[in-house]
PDB file of N, H, CA, C and O in Angstrom:
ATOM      1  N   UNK A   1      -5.525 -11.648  -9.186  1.00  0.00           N
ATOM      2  CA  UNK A   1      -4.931 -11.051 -10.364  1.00  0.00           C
ATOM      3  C   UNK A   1      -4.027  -9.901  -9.941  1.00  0.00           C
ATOM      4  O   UNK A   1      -4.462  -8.994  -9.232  1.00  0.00           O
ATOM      5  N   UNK A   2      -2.658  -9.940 -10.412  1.00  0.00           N
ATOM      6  H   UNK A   2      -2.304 -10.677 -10.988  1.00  0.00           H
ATOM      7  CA  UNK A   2      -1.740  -8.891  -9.732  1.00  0.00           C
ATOM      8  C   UNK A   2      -2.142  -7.307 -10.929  1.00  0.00           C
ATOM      9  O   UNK A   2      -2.244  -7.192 -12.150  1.00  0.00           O
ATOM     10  N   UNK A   3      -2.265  -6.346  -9.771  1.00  0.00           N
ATOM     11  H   UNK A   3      -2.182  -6.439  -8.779  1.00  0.00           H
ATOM     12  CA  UNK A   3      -2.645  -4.937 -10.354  1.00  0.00           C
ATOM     13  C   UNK A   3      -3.851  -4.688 -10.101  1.00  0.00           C
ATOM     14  O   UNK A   3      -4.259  -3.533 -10.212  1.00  0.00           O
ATOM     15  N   UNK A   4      -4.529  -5.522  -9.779  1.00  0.00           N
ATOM     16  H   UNK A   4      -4.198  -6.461  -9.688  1.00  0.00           H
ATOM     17  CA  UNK A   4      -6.239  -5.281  -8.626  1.00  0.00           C
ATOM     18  C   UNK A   4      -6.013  -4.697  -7.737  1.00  0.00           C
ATOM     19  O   UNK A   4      -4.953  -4.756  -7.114  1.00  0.00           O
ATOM     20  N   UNK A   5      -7.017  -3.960  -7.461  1.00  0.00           N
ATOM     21  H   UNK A   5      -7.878  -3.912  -7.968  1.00  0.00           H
ATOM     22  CA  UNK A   5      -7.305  -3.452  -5.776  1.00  0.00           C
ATOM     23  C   UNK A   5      -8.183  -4.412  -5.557  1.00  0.00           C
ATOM     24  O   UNK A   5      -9.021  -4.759  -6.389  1.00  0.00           O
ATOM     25  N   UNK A   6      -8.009  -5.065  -4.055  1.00  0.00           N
ATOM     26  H   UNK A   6      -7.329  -4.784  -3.379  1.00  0.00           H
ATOM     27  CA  UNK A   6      -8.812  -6.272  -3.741  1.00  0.00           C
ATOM     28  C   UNK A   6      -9.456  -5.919  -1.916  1.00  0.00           C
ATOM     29  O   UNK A   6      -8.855  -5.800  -0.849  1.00  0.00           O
ATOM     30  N   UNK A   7     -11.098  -5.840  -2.335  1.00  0.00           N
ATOM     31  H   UNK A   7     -11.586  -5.937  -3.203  1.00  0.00           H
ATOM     32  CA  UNK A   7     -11.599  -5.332  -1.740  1.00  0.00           C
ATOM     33  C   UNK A   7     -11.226  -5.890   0.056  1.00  0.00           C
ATOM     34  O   UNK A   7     -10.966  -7.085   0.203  1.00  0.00           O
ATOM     35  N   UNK A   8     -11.227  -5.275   0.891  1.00  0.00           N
ATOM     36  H   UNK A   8     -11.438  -4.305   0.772  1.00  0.00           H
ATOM     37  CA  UNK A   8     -10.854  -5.636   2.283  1.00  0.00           C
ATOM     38  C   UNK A   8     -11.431  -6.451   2.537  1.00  0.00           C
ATOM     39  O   UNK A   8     -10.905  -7.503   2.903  1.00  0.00           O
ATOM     40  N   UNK A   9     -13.042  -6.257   2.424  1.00  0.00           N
ATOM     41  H   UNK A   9     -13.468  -5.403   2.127  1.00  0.00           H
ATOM     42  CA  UNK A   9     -14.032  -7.359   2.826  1.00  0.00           C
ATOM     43  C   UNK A   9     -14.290  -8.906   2.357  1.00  0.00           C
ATOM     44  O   UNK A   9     -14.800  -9.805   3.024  1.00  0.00           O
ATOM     45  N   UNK A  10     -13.843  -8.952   1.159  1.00  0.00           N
ATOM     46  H   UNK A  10     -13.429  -8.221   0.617  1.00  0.00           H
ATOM     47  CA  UNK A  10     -13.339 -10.212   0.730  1.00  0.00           C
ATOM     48  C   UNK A  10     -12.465 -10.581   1.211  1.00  0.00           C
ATOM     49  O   UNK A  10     -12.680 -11.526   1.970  1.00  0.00           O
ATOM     50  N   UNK A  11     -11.099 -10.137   1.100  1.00  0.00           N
ATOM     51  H   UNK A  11     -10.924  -9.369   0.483  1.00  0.00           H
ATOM     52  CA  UNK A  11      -9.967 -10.473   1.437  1.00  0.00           C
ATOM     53  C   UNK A  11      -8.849  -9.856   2.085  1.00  0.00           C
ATOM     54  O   UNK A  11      -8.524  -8.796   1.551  1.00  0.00           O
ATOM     55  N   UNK A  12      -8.215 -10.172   2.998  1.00  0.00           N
ATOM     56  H   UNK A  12      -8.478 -11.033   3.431  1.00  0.00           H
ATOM     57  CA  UNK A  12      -6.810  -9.324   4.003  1.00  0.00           C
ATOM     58  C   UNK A  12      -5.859  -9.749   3.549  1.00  0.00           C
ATOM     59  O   UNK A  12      -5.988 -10.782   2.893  1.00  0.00           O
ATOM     60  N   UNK A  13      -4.717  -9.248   3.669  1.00  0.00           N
ATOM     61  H   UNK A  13      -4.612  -8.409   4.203  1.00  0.00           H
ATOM     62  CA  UNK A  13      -3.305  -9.434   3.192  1.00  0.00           C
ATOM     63  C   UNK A  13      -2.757 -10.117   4.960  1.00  0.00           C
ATOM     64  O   UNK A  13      -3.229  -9.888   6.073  1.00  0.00           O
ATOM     65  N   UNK A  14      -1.888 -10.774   4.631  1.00  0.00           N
ATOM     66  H   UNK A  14      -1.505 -10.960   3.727  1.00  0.00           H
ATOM     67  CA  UNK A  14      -1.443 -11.297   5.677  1.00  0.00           C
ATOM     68  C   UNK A  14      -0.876  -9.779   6.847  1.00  0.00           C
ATOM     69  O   UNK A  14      -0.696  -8.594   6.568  1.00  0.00           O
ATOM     70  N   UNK A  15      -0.746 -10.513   8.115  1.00  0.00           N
ATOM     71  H   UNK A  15      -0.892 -11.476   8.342  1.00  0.00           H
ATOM     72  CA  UNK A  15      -0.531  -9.593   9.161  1.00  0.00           C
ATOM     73  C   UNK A  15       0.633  -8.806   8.946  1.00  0.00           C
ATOM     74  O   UNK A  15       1.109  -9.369   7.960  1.00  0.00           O
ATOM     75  N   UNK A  16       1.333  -7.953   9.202  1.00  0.00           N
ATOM     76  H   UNK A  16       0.946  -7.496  10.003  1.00  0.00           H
ATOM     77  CA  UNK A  16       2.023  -7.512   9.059  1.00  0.00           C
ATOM     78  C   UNK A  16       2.720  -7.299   7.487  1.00  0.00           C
ATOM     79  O   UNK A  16       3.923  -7.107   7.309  1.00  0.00           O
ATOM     80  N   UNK A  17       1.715  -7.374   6.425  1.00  0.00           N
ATOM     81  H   UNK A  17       0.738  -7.530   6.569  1.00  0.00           H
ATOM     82  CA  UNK A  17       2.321  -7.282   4.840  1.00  0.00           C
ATOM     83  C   UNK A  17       2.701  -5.729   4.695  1.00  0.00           C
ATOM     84  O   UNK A  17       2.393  -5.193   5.760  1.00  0.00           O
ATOM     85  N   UNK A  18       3.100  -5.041   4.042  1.00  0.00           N
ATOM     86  H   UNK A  18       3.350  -5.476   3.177  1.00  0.00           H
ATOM     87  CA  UNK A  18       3.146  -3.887   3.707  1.00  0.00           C
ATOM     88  C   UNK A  18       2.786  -4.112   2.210  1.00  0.00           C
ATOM     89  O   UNK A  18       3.259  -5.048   1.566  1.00  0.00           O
ATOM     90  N   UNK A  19       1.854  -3.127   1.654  1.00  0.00           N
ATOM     91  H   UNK A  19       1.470  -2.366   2.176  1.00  0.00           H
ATOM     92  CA  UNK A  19       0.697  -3.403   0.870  1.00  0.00           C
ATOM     93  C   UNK A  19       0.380  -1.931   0.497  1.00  0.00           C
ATOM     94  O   UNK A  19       0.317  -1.263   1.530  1.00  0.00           O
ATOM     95  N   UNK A  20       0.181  -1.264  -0.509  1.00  0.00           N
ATOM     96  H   UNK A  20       0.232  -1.806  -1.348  1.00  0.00           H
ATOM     97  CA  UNK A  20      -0.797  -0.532  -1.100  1.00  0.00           C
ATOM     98  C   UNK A  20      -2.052  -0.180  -0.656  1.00  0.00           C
ATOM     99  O   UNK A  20      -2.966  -0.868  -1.111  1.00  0.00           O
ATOM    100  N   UNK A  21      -2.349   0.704   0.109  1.00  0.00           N
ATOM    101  H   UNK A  21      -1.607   1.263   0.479  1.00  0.00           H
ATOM    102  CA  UNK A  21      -4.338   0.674   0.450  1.00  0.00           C
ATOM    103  C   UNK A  21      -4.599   1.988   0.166  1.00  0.00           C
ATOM    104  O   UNK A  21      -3.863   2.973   0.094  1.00  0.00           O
ATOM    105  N   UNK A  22      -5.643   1.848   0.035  1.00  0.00           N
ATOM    106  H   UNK A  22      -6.241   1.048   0.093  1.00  0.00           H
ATOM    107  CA  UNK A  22      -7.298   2.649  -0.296  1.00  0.00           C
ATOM    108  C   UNK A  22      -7.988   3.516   0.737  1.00  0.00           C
ATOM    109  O   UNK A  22      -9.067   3.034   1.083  1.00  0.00           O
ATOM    110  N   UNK A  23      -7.754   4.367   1.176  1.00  0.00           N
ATOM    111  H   UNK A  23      -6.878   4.758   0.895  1.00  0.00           H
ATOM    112  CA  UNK A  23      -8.499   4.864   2.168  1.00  0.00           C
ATOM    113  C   UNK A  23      -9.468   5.662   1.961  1.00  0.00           C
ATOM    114  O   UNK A  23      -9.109   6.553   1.190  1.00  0.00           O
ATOM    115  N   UNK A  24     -10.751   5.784   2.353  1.00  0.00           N
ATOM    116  H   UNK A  24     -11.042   5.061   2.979  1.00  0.00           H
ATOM    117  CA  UNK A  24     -11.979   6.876   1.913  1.00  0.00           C
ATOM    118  C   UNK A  24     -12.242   7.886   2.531  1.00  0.00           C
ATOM    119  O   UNK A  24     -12.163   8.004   3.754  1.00  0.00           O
ATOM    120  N   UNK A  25     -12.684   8.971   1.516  1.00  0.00           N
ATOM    121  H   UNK A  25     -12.748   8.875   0.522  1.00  0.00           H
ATOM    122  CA  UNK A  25     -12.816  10.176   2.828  1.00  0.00           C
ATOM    123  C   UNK A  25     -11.764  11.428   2.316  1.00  0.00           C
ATOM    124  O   UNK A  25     -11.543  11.835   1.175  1.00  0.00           O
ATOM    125  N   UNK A  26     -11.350  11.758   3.299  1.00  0.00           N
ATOM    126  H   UNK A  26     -11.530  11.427   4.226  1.00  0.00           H
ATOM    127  CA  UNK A  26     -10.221  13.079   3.228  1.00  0.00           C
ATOM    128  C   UNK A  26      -9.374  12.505   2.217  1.00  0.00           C
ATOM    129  O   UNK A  26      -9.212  11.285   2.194  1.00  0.00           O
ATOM    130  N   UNK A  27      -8.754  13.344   1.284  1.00  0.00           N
ATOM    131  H   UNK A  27      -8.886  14.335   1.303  1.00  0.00           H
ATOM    132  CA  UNK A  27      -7.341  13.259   1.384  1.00  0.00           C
ATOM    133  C   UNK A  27      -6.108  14.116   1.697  1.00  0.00           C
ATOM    134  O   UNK A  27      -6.264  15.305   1.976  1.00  0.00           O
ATOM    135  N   UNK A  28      -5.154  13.681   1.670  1.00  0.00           N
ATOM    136  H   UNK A  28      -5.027  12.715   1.444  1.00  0.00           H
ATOM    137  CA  UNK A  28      -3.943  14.307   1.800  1.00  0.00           C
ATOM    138  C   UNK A  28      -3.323  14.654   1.150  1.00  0.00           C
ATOM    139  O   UNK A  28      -2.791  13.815   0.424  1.00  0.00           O
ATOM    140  N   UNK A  29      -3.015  15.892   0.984  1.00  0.00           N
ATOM    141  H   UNK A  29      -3.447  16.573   1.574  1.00  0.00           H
ATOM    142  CA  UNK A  29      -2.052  15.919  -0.659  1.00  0.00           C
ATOM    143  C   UNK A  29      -2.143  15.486  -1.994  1.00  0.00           C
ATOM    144  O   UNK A  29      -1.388  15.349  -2.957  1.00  0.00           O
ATOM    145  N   UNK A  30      -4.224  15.193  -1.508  1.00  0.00           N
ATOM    146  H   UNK A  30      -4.837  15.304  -0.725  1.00  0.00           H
ATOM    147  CA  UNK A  30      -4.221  14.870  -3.149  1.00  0.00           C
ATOM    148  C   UNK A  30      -4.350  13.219  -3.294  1.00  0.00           C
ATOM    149  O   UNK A  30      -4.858  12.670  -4.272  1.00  0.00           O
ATOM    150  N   UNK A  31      -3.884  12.639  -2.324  1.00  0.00           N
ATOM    151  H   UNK A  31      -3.472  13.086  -1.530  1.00  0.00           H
ATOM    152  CA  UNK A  31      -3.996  11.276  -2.568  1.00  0.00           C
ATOM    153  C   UNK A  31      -4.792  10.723  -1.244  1.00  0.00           C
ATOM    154  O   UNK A  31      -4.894  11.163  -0.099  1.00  0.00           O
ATOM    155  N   UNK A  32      -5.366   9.440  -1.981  1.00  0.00           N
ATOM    156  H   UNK A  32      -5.283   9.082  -2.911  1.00  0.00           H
ATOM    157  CA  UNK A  32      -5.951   8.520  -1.256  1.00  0.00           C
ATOM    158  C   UNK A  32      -5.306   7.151  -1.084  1.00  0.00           C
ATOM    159  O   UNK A  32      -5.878   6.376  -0.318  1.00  0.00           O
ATOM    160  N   UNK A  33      -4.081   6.708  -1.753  1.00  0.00           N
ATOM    161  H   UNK A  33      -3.617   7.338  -2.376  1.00  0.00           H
ATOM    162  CA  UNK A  33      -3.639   5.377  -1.800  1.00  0.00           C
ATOM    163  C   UNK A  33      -2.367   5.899  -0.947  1.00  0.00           C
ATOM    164  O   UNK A  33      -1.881   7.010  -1.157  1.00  0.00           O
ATOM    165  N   UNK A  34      -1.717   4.751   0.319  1.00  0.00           N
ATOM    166  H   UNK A  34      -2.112   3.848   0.490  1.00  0.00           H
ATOM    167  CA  UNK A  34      -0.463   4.884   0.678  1.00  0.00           C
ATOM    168  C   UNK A  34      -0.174   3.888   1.065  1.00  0.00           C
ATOM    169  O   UNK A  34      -0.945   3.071   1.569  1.00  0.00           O
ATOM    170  N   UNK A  35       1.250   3.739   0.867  1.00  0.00           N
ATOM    171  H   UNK A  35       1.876   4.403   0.458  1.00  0.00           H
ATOM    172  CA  UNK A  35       1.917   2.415   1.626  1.00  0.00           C
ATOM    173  C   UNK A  35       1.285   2.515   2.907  1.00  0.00           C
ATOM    174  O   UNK A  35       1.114   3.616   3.430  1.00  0.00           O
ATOM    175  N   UNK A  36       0.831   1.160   3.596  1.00  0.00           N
ATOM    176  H   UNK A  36       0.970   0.265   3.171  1.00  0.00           H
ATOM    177  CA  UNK A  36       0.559   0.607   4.605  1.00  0.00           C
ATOM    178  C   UNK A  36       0.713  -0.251   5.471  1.00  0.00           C
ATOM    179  O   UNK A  36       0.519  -1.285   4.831  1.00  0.00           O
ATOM    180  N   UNK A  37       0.948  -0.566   6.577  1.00  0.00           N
ATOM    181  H   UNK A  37       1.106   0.274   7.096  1.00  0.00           H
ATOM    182  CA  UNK A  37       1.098  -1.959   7.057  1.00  0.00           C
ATOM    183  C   UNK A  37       0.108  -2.278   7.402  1.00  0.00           C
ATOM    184  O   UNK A  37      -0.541  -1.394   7.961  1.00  0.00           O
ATOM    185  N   UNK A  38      -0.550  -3.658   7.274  1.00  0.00           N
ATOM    186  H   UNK A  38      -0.022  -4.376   6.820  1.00  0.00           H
ATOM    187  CA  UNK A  38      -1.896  -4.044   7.633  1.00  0.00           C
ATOM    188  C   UNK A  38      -1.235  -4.863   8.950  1.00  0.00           C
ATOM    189  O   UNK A  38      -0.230  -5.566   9.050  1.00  0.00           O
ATOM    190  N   UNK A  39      -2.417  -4.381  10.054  1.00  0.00           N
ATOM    191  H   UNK A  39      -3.233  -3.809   9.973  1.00  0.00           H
ATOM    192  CA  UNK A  39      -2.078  -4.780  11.513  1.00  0.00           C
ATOM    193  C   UNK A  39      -3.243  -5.301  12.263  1.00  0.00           C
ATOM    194  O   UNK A  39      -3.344  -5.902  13.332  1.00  0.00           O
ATOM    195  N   UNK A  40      -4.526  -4.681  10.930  1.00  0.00           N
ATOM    196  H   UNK A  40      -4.444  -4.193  10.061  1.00  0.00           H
ATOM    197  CA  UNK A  40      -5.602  -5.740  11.604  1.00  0.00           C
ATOM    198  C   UNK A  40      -7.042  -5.268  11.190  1.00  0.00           C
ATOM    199  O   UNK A  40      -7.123  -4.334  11.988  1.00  0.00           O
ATOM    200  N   UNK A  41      -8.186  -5.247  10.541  1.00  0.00           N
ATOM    201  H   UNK A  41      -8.120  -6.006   9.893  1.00  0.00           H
ATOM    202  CA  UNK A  41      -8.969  -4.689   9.770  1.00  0.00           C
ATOM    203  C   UNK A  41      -9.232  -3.360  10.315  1.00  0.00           C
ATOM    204  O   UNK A  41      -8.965  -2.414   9.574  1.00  0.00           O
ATOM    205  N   UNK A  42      -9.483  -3.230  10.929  1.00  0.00           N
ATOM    206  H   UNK A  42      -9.700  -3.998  11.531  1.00  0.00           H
ATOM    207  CA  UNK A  42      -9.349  -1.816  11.284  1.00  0.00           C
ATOM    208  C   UNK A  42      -7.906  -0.678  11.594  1.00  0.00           C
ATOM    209  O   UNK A  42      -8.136   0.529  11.663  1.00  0.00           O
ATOM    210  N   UNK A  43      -7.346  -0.883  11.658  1.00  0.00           N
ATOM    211  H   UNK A  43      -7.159  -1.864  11.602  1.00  0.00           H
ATOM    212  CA  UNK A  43      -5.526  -0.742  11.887  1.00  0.00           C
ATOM    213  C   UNK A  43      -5.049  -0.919  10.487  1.00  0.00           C
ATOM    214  O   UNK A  43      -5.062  -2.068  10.047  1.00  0.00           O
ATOM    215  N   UNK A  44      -4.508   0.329   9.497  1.00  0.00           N
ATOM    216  H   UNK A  44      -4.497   1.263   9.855  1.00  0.00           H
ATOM    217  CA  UNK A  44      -3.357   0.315   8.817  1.00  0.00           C
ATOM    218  C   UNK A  44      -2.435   1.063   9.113  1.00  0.00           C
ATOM    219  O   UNK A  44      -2.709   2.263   9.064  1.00  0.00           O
ATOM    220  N   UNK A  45      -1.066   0.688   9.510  1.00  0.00           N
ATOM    221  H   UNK A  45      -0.843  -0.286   9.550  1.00  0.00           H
ATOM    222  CA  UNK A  45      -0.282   1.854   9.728  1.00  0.00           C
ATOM    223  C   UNK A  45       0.238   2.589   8.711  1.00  0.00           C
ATOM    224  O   UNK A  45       1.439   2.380   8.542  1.00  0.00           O
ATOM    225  N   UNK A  46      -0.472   3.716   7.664  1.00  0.00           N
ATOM    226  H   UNK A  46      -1.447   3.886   7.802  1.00  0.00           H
ATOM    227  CA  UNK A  46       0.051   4.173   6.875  1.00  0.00           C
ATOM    228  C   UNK A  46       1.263   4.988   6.700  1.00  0.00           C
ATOM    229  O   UNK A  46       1.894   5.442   7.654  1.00  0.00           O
ATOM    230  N   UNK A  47       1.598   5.178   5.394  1.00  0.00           N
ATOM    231  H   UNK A  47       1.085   4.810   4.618  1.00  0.00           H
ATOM    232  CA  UNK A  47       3.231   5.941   5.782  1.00  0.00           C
ATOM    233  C   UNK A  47       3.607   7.466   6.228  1.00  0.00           C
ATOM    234  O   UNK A  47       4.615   8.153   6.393  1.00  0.00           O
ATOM    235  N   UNK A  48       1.676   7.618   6.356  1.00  0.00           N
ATOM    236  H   UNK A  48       0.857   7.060   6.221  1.00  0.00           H
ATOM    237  CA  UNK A  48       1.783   9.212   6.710  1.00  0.00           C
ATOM    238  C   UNK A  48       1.841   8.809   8.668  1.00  0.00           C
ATOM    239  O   UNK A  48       1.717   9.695   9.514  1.00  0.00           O
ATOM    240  N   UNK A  49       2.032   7.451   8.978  1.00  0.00           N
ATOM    241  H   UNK A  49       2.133   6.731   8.291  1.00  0.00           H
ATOM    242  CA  UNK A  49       2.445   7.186  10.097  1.00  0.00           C
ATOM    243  C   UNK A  49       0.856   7.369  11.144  1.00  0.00           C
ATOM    244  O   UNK A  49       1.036   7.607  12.338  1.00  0.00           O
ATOM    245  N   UNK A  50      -0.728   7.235  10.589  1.00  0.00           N
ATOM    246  H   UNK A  50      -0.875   7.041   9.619  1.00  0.00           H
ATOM    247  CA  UNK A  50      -1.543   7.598  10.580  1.00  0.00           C
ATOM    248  C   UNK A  50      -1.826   5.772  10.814  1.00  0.00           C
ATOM    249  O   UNK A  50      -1.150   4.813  10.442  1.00  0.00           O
ATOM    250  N   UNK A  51      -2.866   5.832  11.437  1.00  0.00           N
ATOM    251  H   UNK A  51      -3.416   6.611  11.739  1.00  0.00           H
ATOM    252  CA  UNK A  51      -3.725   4.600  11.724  1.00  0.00           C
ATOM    253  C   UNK A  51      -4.998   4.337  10.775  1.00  0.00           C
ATOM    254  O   UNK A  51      -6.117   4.563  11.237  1.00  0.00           O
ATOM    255  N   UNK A  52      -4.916   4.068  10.023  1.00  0.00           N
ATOM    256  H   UNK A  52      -4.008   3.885   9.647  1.00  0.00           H
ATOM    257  CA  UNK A  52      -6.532   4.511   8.665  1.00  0.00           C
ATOM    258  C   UNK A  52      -7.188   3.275   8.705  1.00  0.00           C
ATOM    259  O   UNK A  52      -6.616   2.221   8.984  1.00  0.00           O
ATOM    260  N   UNK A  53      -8.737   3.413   8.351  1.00  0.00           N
ATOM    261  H   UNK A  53      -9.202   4.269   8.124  1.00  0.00           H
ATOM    262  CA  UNK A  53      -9.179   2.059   7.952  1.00  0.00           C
ATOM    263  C   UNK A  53      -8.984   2.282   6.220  1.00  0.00           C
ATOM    264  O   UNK A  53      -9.095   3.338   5.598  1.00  0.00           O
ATOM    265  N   UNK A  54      -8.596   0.657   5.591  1.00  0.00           N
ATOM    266  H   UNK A  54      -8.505  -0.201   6.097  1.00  0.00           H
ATOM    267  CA  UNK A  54      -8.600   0.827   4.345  1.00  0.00           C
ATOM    268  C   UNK A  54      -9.884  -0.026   3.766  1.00  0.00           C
ATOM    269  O   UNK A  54     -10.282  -0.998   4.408  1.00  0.00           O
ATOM    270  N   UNK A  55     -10.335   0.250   2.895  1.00  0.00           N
ATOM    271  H   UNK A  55     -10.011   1.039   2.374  1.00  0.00           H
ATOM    272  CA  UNK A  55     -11.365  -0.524   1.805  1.00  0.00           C
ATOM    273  C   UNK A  55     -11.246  -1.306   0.636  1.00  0.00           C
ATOM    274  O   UNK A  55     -12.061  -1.971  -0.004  1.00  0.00           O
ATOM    275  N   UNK A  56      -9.849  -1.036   0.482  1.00  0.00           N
ATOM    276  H   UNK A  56      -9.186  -0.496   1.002  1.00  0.00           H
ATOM    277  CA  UNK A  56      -9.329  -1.899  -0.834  1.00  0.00           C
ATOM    278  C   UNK A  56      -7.733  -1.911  -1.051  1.00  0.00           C
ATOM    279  O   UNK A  56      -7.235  -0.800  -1.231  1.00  0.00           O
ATOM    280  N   UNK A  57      -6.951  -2.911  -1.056  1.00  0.00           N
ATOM    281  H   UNK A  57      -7.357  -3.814  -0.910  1.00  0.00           H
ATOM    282  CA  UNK A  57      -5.453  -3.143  -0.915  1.00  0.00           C
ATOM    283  C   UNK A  57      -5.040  -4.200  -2.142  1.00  0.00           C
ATOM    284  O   UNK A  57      -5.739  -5.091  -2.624  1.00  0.00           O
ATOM    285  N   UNK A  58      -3.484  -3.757  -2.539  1.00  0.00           N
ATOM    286  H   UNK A  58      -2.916  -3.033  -2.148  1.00  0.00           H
ATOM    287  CA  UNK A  58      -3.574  -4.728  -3.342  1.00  0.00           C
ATOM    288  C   UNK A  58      -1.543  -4.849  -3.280  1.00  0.00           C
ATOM    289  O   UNK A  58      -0.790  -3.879  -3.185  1.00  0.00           O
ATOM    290  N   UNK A  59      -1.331  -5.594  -3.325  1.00  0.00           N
ATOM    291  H   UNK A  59      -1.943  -6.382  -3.402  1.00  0.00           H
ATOM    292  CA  UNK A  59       0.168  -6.340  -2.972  1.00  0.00           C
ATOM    293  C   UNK A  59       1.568  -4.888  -3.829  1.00  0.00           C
ATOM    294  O   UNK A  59       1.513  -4.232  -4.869  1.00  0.00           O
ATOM    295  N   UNK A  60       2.351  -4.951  -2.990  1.00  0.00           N
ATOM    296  H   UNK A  60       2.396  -5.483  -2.145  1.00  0.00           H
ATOM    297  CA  UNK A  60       3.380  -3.814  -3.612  1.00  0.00           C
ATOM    298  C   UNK A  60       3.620  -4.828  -4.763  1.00  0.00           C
ATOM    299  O   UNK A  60       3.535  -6.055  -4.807  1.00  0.00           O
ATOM    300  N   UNK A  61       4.110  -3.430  -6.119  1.00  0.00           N
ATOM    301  H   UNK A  61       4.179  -2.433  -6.083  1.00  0.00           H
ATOM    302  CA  UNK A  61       4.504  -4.625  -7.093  1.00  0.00           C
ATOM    303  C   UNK A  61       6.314  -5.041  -6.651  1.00  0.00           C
ATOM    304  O   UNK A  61       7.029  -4.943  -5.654  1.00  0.00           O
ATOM    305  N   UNK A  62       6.432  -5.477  -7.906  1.00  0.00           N
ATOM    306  H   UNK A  62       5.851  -5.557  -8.716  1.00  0.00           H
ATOM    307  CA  UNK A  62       7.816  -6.109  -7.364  1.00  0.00           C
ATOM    308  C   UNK A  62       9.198  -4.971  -7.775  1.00  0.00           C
ATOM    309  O   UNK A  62       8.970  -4.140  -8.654  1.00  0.00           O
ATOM    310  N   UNK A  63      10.498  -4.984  -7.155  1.00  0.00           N
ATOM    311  H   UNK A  63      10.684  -5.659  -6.441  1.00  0.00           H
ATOM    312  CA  UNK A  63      11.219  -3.373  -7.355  1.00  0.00           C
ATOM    313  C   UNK A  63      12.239  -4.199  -8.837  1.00  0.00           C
ATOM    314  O   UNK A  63      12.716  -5.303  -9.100  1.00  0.00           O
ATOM    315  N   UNK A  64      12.110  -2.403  -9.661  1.00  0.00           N
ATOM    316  H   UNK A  64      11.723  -1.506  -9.447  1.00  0.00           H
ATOM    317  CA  UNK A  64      12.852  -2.639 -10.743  1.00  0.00           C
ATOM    318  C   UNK A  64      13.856  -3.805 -10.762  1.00  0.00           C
ATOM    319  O   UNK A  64      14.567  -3.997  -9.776  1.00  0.00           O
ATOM    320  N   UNK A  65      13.951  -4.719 -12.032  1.00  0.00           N
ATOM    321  H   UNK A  65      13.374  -4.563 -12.833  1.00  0.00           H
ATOM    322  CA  UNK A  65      15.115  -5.538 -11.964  1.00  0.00           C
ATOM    323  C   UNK A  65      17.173  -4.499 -12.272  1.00  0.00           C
ATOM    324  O   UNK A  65      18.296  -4.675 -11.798  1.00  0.00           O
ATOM    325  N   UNK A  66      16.637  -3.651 -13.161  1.00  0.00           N
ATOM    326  H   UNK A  66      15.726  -3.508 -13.547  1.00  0.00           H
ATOM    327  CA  UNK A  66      17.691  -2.532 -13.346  1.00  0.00           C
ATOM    328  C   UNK A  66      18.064  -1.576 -12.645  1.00  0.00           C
ATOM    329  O   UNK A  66      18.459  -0.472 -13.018  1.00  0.00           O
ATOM    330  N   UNK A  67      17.892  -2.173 -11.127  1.00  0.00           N
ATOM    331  H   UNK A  67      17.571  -3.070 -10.824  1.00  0.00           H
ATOM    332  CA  UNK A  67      17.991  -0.480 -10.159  1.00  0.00           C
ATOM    333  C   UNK A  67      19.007  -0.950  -9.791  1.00  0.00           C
ATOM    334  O   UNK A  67      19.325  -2.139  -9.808  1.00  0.00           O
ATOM    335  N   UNK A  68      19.963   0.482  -9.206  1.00  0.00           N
ATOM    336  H   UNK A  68      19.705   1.447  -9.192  1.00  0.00           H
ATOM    337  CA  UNK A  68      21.670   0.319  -8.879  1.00  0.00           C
ATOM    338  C   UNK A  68      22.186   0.841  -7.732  1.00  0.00           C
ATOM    339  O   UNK A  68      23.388   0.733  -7.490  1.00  0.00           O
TER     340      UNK A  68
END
């Protein structure tokens, strides 16, 4: 279902997807969700350029049809 967070342990996003994840624990600035590249269950390369494990990911949505 698109707009889920879909738990890791069920399911991975293909190798190299860039994806939305979940990370537990600290945060940064307040947040816990960042763009990621998934590189391998343990390995996300997040965009804080950080290696995180994630717990729950769920597909970027798709970019405005009206952007210029």
């Amino acid at each position: 279902m698109e707009g889920q967070w879909i738990p890791a342990n069920e399911r991975l996003p293909s190798r190299e997807q860039v994806v939305l994840a979940y990370t537990p624990g600290e945060t940064y600035c307040g947040r816990n969700v960042y763009e990621a590249l998934f590189v391998s269950m343990s390995q996300w390369c997040t965009d804080r350029g950080d290696e995180e494990y994630a717990t729950h990911w769920m597909p970027l949505p798709a970019p405005p049809t009206d952007a210029k």
